[in-house]
C-alpha positions, 0 to 999 in steps of 0.5 A, a space after each residue: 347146560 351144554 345141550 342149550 347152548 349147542 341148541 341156541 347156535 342152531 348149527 345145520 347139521 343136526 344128525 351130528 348133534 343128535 348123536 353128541 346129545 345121545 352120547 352126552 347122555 349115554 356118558 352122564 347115565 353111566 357115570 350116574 350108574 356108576 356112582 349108584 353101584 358104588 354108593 350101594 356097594 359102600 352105603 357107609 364109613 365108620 371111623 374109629 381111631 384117634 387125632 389122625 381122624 377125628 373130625 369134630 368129636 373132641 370139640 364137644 369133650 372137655 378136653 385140651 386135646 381140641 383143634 377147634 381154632 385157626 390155623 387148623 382147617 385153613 384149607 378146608 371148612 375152617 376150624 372144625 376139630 380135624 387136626 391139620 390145615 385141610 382133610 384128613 385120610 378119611 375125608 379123603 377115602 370117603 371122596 374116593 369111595 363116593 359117600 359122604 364124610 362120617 359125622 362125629 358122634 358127639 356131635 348132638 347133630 349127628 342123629 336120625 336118618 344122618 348116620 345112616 351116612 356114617 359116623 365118625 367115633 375117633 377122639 383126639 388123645 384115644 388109645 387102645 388102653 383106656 388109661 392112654 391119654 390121661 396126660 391131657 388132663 388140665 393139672 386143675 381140673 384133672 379127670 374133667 379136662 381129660 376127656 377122650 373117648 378110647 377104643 372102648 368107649 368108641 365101641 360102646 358109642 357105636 352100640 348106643 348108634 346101633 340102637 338107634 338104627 334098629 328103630 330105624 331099619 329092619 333087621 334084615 335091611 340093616 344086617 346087609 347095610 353093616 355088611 357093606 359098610 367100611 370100617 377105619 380103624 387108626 389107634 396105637 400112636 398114643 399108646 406110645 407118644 402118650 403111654 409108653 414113651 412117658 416114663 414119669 407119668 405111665 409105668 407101662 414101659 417098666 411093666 412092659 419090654 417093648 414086645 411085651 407092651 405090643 402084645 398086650 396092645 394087640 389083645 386089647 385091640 382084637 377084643 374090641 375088633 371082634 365085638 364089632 364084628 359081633 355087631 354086625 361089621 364086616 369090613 375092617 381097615 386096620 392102620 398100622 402105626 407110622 414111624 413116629 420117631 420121625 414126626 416134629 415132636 420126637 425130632 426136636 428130642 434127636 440130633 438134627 436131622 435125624 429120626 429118633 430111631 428108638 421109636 421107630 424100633 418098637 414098633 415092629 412087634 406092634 405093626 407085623 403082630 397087626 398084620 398077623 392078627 389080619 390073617 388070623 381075623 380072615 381065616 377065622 371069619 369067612 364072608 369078611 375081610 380085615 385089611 392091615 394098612 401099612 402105615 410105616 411103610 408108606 409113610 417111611 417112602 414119602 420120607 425117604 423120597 420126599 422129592 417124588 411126592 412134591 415134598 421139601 420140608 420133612 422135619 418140621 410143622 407148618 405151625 407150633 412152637 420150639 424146635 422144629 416147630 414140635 414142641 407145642 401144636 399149633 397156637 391160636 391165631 398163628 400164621 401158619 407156613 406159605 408152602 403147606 403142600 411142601 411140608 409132610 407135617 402140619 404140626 407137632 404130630 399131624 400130617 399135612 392134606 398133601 401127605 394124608 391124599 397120598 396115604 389115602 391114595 395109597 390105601 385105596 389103590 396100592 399093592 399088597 406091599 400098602 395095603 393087605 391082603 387087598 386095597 380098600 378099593 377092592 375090599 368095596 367091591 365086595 
């Protein structure tokens, strides 16, 4: 289009022209190249995890854990299952990477050539412990209306994906595009908001002191996490769990203004025994890479400087009922808040776009304080 313009004005000097034309596509021809390295570097996303990344998936469960309606996806796309007002971490890092957002896996679209491009399995409610989640259930129709797809049941989901792909791709050509493919994996908020922290309906925190419960956690994890790479995955983005005694729906429970730090405190054994499991999964397995995301981190600098990130709201959601706007999400056909780039928090549990591009931004290029032993970023480029 530039070219045909600058050719209509017939301008005299046509040696400069021509060398502006050569540049013009010398720069269109390595932005091309570069776009085609990377997509070749990272054919694909796979996402495992819950609420924070799930896409779609739970739209086609029989669950009350759905976010199917207005206001969520008000920023982009409309309702589609993501749980806040525009994309997710994950929508993010696929644009940073260059390929295209992963489908969710229940949906029946999501079939033939289209996973190729990735698949997302993240169910909203999903923990690492099957049981985690159950209080979703409807009281009327319990076990129907609890339906969420737990780390398991993602890894059994991506084996029924795998099965697909063979009947699509040989065997050498899909092991190298596993290979290549990235792996987000984001669990561990639920077994505590929905397990561990709900003393009348789980009796995990009487089975379990808080370390204990992390480890038992942390085994469960690194079962599922080595049966996919049994199946052929290779590159692991493992999320540490955020402060959670700091979102909406644990401060409306705390005096004002102020975290519950109860929460917070537990979930140290979890993150640094993650973090741990990472150095054991790369020294285990040569010719992969298992990333730790320092979620808590992260998310703990956008709290304590919120001013730096363009934040001003930080205790409260955009939309939902009670205090702080964090006792129930947000309801059907509620105006949400003007200002959503100003708030961390989309509603009771979730993070608005504006606080998930920075811990997309921060996983793709931060230091190894963000991301380690390496960012996503440089985990591509291997």
């Amino acid at each position: 289009m530039m070219m045909m313009m600058m050719k209509k004005k017939k301008m005299v000097k046509k040696q400069p022209l021509q060398s502006a034309t050569v540049l013009l596509l010398l720069l269109l021809s390595l932005q091309f190249s570069s776009r085609v390295a990377r997509s070749q570097r990272v054919p694909a996303m796979f996402v495992f995890g819950d609420s924070l990344v799930d896409d779609g998936n739970n739209n086609f469960l029989n669950s009350i854990a759905k976010s199917n309606y207005y206001p969520y996806g008000i920023d982009f796309r409309g309702p589609t299952g993501r749980f806040t007002n525009g994309r997710t971490v994950v929508d993010l890092l696929a644009e940073l990477l260059g390929v295209s957002y992963p489908q969710p896996y229940a949906d029946p679209g999501t079939t033939g050539a289209k996973i190729f491009s990735g698949v997302n399995y993240a169910s909203a409610a999903a923990g690492i412990l099957d049981e985690t989640g159950q209080n979703y259930a409807s009281i009327i129709v319990a076990e129907c209306m609890g339906q969420r797809f737990s780390l398991s049941q993602q890894v059994l989901n991506f084996e029924t994906t795998m099965g697909q792909m063979r009947t699509m791709a040989n065997a050498t050509a899909l092991s190298r595009y596993l290979a290549k493919s990235i792996v987000i994996m984001v669990f561990g908020s639920n077994d505590y908001l929905n397990n561990y922290l709900m003393p009348s309906l789980y009796p995990s925190s009487y089975n379990y002191n808080p370390p204990d419960f992390a480890n038992l956690l942390l085994n469960h994890y690194a079962r599922q996490i080595l049966a996919l790479y049994g199946l052929g995955l290779r590159k692991f983005y493992l999320a540490g769990i955020g402060p959670l005694g700091c979102m909406p729906n644990q401060q409306a429970l705390a005096p004002p203004s102020r975290c519950l730090d109860y929460d917070n405190e537990i979930l140290g054994t979890f993150n640094e025994g993650l973090r741990a499991l990472v150095n054991q999964l790369n020294g285990n397995h040569p010719g992969s890479i298992f990333v730790y995301g320092n979620s808590y981190g992260v998310f703990g600098d956008i709290l304590n400087n919120p001013a730096m990130y363009g934040f001003n709201v930080l205790d409260r959601g955009c939309c939902g009922l009670g205090r702080n706007l964090g006792q129930i999400t947000c309801m059907p056909m509620q105006m949400p808040c003007m200002n959503r780039k100003e708030h961390v928090f989309w509603d009771a549990f979730h993070p608005t776009e504006a606080a998930n591009n920075i811990l997309s931004q921060r996983a793709f290029y931060g230091p190894p304080s963000d991301c380690y032993p390496i960012n996503v970023q440089q985990m591509a480029l291997i």
